[in-house]
C-alpha positions in Angstrom: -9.6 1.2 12.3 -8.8 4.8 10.9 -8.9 6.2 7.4 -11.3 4.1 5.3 -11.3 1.4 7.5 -7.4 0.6 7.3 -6.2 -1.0 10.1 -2.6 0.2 10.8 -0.6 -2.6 11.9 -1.9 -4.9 9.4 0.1 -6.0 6.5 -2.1 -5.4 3.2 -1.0 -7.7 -0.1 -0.7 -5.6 -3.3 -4.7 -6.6 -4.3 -5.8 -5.1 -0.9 -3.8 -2.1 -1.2 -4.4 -0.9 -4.4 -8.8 -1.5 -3.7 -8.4 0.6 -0.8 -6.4 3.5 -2.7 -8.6 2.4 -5.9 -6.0 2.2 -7.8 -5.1 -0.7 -10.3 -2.6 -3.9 -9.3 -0.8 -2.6 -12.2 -0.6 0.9 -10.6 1.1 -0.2 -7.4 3.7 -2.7 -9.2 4.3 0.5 -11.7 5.0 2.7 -8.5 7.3 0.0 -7.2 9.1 -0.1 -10.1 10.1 3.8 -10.1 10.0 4.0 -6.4 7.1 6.3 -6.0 3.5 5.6 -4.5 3.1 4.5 -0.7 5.9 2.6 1.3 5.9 -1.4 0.6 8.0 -4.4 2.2 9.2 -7.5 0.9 8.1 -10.8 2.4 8.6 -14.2 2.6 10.6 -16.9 0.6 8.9 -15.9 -2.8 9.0 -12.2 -2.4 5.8 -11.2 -2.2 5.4 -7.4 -1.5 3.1 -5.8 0.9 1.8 -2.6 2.4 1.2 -1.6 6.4 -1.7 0.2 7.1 0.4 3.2 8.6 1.9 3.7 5.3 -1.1 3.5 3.1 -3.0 6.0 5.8 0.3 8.1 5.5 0.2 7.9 1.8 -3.4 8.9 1.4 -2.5 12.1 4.4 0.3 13.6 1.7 -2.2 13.3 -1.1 -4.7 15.1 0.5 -2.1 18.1 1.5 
């Protein structure tokens, strides 16, 4: 584990993600929406949408700059 305990090669769902930036679900769905905020994939049959630990710990690197 690395920066706030994110593991980096795990695949965080959008309720994970946004606790560990502390920011809202909304928040994150927002960012999606105008393509800002940390790097996400698409998943699965239903399209979920997700986060890998590298980007969120990259995310929270360029806030901190």
């Amino acid at each position: 584990m690395t920066s706030a305990g994110i593991e980096p090669r795990r695949l965080y769902t959008t309720a994970e993600a946004a606790a560990l930036l502390n920011y809202s679900e909304r928040t994150l769905r927002r960012w999606r929406k105008d393509e800002v905020g940390p790097h996400y994939v698409r998943y699965g049959a239903a399209l979920r949408y997700g986060y890998f630990g590298f980007d969120l710990i990259a995310y929270l690197k360029e806030g901190r700059q």
